[in-house]
C-alpha positions in Angstrom: 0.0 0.0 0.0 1.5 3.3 -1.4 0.1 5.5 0.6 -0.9 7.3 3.8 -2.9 4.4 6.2 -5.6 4.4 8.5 -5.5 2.4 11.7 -8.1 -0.2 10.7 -6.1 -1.2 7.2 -3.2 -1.7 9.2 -4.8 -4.2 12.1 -5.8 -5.9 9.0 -2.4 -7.0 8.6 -0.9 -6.9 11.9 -3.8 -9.1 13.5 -3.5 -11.3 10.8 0.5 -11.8 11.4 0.2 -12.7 14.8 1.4 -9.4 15.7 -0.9 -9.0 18.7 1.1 -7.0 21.3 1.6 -4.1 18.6 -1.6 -2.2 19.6 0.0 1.9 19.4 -0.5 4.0 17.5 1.8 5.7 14.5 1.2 8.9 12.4 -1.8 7.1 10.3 -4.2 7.3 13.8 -7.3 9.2 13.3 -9.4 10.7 16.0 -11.3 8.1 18.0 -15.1 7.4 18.4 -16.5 7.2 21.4 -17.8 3.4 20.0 -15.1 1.5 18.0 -16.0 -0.6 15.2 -14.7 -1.7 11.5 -15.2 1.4 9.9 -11.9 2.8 8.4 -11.9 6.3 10.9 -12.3 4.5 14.0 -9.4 3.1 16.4 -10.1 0.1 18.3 -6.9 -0.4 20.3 -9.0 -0.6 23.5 -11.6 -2.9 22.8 -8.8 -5.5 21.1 -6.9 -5.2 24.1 -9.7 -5.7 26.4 -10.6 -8.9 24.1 -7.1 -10.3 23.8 -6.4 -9.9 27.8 -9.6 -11.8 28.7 -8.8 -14.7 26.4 -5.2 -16.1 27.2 -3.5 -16.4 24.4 -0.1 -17.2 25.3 -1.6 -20.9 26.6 -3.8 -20.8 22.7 -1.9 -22.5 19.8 -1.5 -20.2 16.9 -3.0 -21.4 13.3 -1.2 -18.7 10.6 -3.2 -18.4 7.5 0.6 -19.3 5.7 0.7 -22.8 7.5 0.4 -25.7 6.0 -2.7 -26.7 7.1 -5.4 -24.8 8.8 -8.9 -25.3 10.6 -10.4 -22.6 9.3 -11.0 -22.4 5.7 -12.7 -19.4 3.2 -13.9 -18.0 0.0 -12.8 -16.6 -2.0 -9.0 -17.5 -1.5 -8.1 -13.8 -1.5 -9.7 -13.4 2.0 -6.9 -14.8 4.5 -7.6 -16.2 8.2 -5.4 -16.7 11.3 -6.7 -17.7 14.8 -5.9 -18.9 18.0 -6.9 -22.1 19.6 -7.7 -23.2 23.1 -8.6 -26.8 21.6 -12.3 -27.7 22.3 -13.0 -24.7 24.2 -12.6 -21.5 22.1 -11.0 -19.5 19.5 -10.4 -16.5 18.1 -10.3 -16.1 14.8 -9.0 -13.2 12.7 -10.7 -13.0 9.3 -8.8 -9.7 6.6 -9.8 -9.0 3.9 -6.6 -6.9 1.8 -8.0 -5.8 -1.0 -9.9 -2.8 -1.5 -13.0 -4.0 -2.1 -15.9 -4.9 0.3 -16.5 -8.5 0.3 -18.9 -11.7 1.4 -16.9 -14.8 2.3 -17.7 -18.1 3.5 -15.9 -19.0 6.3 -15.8 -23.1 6.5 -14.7 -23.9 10.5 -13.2 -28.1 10.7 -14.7 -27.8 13.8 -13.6 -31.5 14.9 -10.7 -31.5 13.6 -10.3 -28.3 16.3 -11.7 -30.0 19.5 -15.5 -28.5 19.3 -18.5 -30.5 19.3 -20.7 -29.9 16.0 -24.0 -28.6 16.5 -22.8 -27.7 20.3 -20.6 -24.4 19.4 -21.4 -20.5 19.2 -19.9 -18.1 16.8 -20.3 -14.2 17.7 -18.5 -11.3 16.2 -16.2 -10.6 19.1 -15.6 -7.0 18.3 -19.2 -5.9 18.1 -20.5 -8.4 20.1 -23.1 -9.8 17.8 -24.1 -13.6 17.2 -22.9 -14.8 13.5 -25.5 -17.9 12.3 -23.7 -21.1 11.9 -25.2 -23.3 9.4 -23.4 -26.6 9.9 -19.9 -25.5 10.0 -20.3 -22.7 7.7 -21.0 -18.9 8.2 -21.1 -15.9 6.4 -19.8 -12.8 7.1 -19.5 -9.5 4.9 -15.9 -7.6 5.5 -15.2 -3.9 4.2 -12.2 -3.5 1.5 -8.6 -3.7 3.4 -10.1 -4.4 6.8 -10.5 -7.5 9.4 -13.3 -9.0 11.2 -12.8 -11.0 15.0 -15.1 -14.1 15.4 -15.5 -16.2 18.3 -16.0 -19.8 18.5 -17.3 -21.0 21.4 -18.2 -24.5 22.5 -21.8 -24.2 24.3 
C-alpha cells in the first residue's frame, strides 16, 4: 500500500500476522469514536486489548493463514484467516480481507478437527459483540475493502 494508512487497514495485517502485542499508535491514527468498530476512521486499540487480555492467548496454539494446514478455511482464497486455539473450548479467529473491495466470504470452520463438538458451538463477532448464524460449519460474514473482522467460537 503506497500511501498514507488508517489504523483499521493496518490491524488488517498486523492481527492477521500474529502481531498481537503491537496495539500503538503511529502517524496514520485518526481521531477516535466514542464506539469503535470496522469502519476505516475509528481506532479500536481498547476494545482489542480488552478482548485479547480476557482470552489467554499465550496458553492458545496459533493457526497462521501461511501454515500448511489450517482449521479454518474461506472464499474466495483472496480473504486470509489466522486464529488462536484453546482446543475444544474457544477460538479467536482473525478474518482480513486486503483488498480494496468490500467483500462476502464463507468461512468453513473443521470444527472436529479443532476439538469442538458440531451442533454444540457459538460463533459471535467478538468486536461488536453480535451472534454470526452457523449453518453446519459454515458462516457468512461481509468484511469492508482492506479491513479485518474477529469471530469467536465457542463451545456451548
Amino acid at each position: 500500500w503506497n500511501r498514507p494508512l488508517k489504523e483499521n487497514q493496518v490491524l488488517s495485517v498486523i492481527l492477521l500476522n500474529g502481531q498481537l502485542k503491537r496495539l500503538t499508535g503511529g502517524d496514520y491514527i485518526v481521531p477516535k469514536r466514542l464506539k469503535p468498530d470496522y469502519e476505516l476512521m475509528s481506532t479500536p486499540h481498547v476494545a482489542i486489548n480488552q478482548l485479547f487480555q480476557g482470552f489467554d492467548i499465550p496458553k492458545a496454539e496459533w493457526w497462521p493463514y501461511y501454515g500448511k494446514s489450517n482449521w479454518v478455511s474461506l472464499e474466495p482464497k483472496s480473504v486470509l484467516a489466522s486464529s488462536c486455539l484453546h482446543r475444544g473450548q474457544k477460538a479467536l479467529v482473525i478474518v482480513s480481507n486486503l483488498k480494496p473491495q468490500d467483500i462476502t466470504t464463507t468461512v468453513t470452520l473443521d470444527l472436529k478437527g479443532a476439538g469442538f463438538t458440531p451442533g454444540n458451538v457459538k460463533v459471535t463477532d467478538a468486536f461488536l459483540n453480535t451472534e454470526i448464524p452457523l449453518q453446519g460449519n459454515k458462516l457468512k460474514i461481509d468484511i469492508y475493502g482492506e479491513r479485518y473482522r474477529i469471530l469467536l467460537v465457542e463451545a456451548r
